[in-house]
N, C-alpha and C positions, 0 to 999 in steps of 0.2 A: 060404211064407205067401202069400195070393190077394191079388189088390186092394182086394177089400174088408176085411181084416182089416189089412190096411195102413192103408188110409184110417180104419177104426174105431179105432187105435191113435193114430195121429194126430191122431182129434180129443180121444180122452182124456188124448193127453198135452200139447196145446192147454189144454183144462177144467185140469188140473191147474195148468199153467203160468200161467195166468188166478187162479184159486184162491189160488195163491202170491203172485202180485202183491197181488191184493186184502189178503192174510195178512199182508203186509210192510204195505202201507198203511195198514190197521189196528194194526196194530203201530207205526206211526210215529205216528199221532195218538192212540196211548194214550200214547205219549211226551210229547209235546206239553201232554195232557192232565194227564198228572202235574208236569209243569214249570210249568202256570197253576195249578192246584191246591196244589200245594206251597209257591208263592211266597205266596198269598193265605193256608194253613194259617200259614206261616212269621209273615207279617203278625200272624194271630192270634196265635201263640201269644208271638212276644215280645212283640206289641204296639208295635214301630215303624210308623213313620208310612209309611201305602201311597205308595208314585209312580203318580203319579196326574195325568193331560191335566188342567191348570186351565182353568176359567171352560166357561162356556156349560152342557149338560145334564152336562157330567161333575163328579160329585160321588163320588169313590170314599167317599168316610168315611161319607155318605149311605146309601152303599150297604152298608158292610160292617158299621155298627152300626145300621143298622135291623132291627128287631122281626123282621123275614124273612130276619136270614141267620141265623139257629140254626132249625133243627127240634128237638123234641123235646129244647131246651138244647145241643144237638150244634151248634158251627160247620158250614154248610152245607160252608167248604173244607174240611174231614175228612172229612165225607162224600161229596166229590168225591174226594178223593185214596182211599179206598175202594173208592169206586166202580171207577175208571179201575185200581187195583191187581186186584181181579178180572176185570174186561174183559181184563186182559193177560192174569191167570194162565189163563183159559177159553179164552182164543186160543195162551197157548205148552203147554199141556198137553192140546189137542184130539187131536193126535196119538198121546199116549202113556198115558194113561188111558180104558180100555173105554168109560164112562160117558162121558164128554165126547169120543170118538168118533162114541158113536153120535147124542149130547143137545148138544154142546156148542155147536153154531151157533144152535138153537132157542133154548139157554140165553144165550147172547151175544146175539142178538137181543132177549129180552127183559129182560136189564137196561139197552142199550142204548136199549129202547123207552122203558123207564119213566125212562132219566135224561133222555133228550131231550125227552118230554114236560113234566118237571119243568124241564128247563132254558127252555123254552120260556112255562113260568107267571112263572119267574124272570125272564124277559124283560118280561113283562107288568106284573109289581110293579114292575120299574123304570120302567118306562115311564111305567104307566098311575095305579100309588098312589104313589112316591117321586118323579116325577119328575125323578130322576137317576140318571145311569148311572155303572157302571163299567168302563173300557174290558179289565179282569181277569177279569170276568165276561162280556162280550160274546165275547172272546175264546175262554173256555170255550163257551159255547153254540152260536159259528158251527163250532168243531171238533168239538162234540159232534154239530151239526147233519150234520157232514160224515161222523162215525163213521157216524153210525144210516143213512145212505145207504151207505154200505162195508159196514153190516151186513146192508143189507137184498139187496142184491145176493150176500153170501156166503152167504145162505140161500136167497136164489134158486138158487146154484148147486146147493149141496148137496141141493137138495130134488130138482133135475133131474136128478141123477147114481144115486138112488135109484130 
């Protein structure tokens, strides 16, 4: 083998190595994401009372039965725990299905886009029309905030490896 196919070797198995880390990382904050999601789903669905930072802007119950945490009648936490359950499934079956091979970072990319976007409106209803927050929901959004940069770099790569 010459130097140069050493060194080209090397840096693909660099990129890949890079690749992985980022793969784990995102992997770790779809974890994350399912564990705020689920706890707030859980909240829903028995209906016990959230834990929750008292006093000051933190109002979790503000937040979770306001008018804005359902879409379309849907508790918003089912639709987070959805969400973050395909995020996973796109990132541990990229490998082994043709289709999310060839699509599955563009595809991860873009639900990622559209939840972070959306998490990011949810910031603003808290913020700006409820005037209280929920430190449940914040937490979701600063990790989702952290996914969609983990995501936006795994498509950086993959676009460069093409």
């Amino acid at each position: 083998m010459s130097g140069t196919q050493a060194i080209n070797n090397s840096i693909k198995a660099e990129a890949t190595s890079s690749r992985d880390w980022l793969r784990i990382l995102a992997l770790v904050l779809v974890g994350i994401g399912i564990l705020l999601s689920g706890y707030l789903s859980y909240v829903k669905l028995t209906e016990v009372p959230i834990q929750c930072i008292e006093g000051g802007a933190f109002q979790c119950d503000v937040v979770q039965n306001s008018a804005y945490a359902r879409l379309a009648g849907i508790p918003i936490a089912y639709l987070g725990l959805a969400t973050y359950g395909l995020i996973g499934f796109l990132i541990l079956f990229q490998d082994r299905i043709g289709f999310l091979r060839d699509y599955g970072n563009v595809l991860e990319f873009g639900v990622v886009l559209f939840s972070f976007l959306f998490s990011m409106w949810l910031v603003y209803v808290q913020v700006a029309i409820l005037e209280a927050l929920c430190q449940w929901c914040l937490a979701h959004e600063v990790n989702m905030t952290i996914l969609f940069i983990v995501a936006i770099l795994r498509l950086r790569r993959s676009l460069k490896s093409t």
